[in-house]
N, C-alpha and C positions, 0 to 999 in steps of 0.2 A: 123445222121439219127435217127429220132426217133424209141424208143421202141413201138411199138403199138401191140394192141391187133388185134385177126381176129372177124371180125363178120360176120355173115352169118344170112338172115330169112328163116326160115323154114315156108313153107306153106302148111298144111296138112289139111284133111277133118276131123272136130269130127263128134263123132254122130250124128245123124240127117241130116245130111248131109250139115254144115254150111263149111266155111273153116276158119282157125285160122291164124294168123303170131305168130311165136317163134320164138324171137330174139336166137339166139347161139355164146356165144362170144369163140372161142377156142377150137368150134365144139362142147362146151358142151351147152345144152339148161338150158337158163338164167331160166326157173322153176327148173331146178337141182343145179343150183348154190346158187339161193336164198333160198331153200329147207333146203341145206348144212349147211348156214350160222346162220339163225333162230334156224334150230333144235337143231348144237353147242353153239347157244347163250341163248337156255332153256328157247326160246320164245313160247308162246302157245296159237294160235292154231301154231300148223306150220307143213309143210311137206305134199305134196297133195293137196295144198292148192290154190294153182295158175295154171292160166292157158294161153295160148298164147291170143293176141285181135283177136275178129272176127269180119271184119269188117263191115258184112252186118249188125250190131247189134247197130251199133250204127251211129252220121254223125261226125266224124271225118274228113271226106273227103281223097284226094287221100293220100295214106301211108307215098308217100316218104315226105309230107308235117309233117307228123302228127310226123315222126322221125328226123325230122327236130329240134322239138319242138316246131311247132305253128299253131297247128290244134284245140286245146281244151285248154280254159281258166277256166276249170271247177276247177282246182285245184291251181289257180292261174300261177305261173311260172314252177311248176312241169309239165310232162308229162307221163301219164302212156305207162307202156312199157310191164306190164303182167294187166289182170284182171284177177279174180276169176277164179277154179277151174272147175264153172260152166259157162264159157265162156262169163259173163258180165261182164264188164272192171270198174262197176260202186258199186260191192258186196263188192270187193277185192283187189281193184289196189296194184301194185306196180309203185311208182311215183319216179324219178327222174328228175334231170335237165339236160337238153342237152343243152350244148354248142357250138356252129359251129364256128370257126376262117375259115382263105383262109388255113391252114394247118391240124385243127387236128379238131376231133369232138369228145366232150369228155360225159361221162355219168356218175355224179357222185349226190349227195346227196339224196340220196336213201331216202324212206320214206312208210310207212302206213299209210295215213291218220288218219284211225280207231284205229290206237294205235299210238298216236301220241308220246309216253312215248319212243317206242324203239329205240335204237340207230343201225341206221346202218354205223355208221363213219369208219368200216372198211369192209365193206362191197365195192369196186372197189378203186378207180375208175375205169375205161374202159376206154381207150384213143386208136381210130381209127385215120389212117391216113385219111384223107380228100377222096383223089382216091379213096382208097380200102372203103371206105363208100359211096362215092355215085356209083360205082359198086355194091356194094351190094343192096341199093336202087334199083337201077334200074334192076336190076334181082329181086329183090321182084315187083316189078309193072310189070315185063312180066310173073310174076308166078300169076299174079289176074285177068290179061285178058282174 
């Protein structure tokens, strides 16, 4: 049996009244995780700095595509999975790679674009079972209708 991680999207209202998706891998929100990781790694700017995608904000299209991995060619084979602090996914990303097999979906080579110097090589991986991933998918696409 594989080890997998849990993921859960949170789908909340920010100010102004947009709604956001925050990935949560382990019931912690992946801005707290990343938060963690940056501000131990005496990366700068860091902490505060991310925030979940909002989707009316941009065309991604429907979510469970976009966590798939293959909604946005913007960053080539990355996929952002946070943007900016101020709810555009385009100031600030956090980009990784999702990889989808028939068994696991994994989320791993993390990246800033804007600083392309820092290492996040221990930063996850994240390895979801397949099921409990497209569950979750699919409970974030009845939390946007």
């Amino acid at each position: 049996m594989l080890a997998a991680d849990h993921l859960a999207f949170l789908v909340r209202e920010r100010p102004g009244g947009l709604l956001e998706v925050l990935p949560q891998v382990e019931g912690v929100e992946l801005t707290t995780l990343i938060d963690a990781y940056e501000l131990g790694a005496g990366m700068d700017p860091a902490g505060g700095v991310y925030g979940g995608l909002v989707p009316s904000s941009y065309r991604f299209g429907a979510m469970d595509r976009h966590f798939r991995g293959g909604s946005t060619e913007t960053f080539g084979p990355a996929t952002p999975v946070l943007g900016g602090e101020c709810g555009d996914w385009q100031c600030w990303p956090l980009l990784c790679r999702i990889g989808v097999t028939d068994d696991v979906v994994t989320w791993d080579e993390f990246a800033q674009p804007y600083r392309p110097a820092r290492d996040y090589g221990r930063f996850g991986p994240f390895r979801f079972t397949r099921d409990m991933y497209e569950d979750a998918l699919a409970d974030l696409a009845l939390s946007l209708t």
